[in-house]
DOZALO-106976 format. One line per 2 residues: number of its first residue (from 1); their letters; for each residue y, z, x of C-alpha. Coordinates in Angstrom, 3 decimals. Example, Ala and Ser with C-alpha at 12.3 -4.5 7.8 and 13.67 -1.06 7.14 Angstrom:
REM DOZALO-106976
1 = AS = -4.500:7.800:12.300 ~ -1.060:7.140:13.670
***
This chain:
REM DOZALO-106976
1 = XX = 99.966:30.557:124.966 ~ 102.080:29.005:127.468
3 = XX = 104.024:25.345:126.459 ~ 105.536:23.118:129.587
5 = XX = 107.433:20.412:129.059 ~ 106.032:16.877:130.691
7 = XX = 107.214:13.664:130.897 ~ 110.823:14.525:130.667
9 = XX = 111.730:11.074:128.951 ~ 109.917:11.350:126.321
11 = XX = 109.190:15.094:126.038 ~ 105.701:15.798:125.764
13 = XX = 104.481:19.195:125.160 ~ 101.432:20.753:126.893
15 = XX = 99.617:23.731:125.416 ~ 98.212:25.774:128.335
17 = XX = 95.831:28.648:127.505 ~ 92.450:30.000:127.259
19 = XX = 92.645:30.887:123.791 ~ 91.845:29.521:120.025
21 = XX = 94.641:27.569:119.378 ~ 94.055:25.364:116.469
23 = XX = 91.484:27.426:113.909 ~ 92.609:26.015:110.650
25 = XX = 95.456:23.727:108.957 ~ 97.637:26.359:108.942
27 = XX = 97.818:26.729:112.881 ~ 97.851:23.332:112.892
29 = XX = 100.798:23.795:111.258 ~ 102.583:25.811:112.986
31 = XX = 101.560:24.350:115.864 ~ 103.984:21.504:114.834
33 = XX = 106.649:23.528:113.946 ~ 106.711:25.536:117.534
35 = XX = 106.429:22.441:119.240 ~ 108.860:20.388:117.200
37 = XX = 111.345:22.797:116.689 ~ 111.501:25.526:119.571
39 = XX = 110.488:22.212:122.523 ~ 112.081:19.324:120.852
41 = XX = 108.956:17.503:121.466 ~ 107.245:14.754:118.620
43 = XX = 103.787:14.123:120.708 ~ 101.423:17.156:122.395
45 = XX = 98.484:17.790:124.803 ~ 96.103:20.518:123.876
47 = XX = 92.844:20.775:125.441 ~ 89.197:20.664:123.631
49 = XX = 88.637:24.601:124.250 ~ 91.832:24.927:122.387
51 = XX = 90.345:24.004:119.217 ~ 87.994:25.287:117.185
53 = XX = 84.334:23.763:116.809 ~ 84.779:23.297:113.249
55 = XX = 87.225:20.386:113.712 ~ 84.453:18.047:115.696
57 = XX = 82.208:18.533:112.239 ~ 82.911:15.425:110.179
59 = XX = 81.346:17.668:107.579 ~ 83.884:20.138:107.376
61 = XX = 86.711:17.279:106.971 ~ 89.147:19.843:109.346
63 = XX = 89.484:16.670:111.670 ~ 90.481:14.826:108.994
65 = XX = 92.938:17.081:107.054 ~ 94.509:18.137:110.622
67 = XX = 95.013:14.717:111.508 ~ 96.643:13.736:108.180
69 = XX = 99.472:16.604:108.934 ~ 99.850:15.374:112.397
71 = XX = 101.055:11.639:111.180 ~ 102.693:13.129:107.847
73 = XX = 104.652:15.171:110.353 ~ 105.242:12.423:113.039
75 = XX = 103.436:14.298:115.801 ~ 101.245:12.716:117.882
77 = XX = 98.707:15.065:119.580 ~ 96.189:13.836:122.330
79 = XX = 93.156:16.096:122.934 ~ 91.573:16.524:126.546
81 = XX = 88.114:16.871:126.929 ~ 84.575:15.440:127.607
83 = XX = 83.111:14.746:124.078 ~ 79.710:13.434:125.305
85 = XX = 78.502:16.737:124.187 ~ 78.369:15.982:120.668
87 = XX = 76.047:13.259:119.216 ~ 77.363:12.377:115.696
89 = XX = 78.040:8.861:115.775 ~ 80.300:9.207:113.061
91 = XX = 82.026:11.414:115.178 ~ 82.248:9.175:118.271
93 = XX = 83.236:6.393:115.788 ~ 85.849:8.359:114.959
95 = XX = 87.036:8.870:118.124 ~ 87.164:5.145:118.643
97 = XX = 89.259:4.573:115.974 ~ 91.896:7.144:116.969
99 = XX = 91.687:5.880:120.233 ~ 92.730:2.230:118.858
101 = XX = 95.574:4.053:116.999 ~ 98.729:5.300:117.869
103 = XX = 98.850:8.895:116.914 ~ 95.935:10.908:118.044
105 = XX = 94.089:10.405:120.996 ~ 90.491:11.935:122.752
107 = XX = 90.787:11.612:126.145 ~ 89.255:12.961:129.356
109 = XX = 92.544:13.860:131.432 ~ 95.982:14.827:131.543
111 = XX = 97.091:11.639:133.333 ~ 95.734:9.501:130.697
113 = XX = 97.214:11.644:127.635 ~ 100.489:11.257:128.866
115 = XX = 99.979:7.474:129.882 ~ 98.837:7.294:125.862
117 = XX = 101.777:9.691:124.434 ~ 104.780:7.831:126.144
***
């Protein structure tokens, strides 16, 4: 897993790899911690591929329990990715709301995550 720093003002983290980042709420967890800690950062850019399938399941609540540590923990997180692919409307409802918040974003591009972050 490679982290760069973006956005030098504000210090935005980007997770660059090809693997399973985010699995559970633990990762999620430390997630925070490497990026918080080791980067200095407080917001974050992981793409879709990063996390597991689980998390875009209402059903399974991940979403929900991952995005919960994310504001307890004051980091905001954008996710980049096309999420056309999945057809829950509760999920794309979801997705609206975030997108209307301030803390965790679904977006389809870098430039746009970092407009959102800082």
């Amino acid at each position: 897993m490679q982290i760069e720093i973006i956005n030098k003002e504000k210090k935005i983290a980007q997770i660059k790899t090809d693997e399973l980042v985010i699995k559970d709420v633990q990762s999620a967890l430390d997630i925070i911690a490497t990026i918080r800690y080791e980067y200095g950062c407080d917001a974050m850019i992981i793409s879709k591929a990063s996390i597991t399938e689980d998390f875009y399941n209402l059903s399974t609540c991940l979403v929900g329990e991952i995005a919960q540590k994310y504001v307890n923990y004051g980091m905001r997180m954008a996710i980049i990715g096309d999420f056309s692919q999945y057809k829950s409307k509760s999920l794309h409802d979801f997705i609206y709301e975030c997108n209307h918040g301030k803390d965790l974003f679904f977006v389809q591009d870098e430039k746009k995550a970092v407009e959102l972050l800082g």
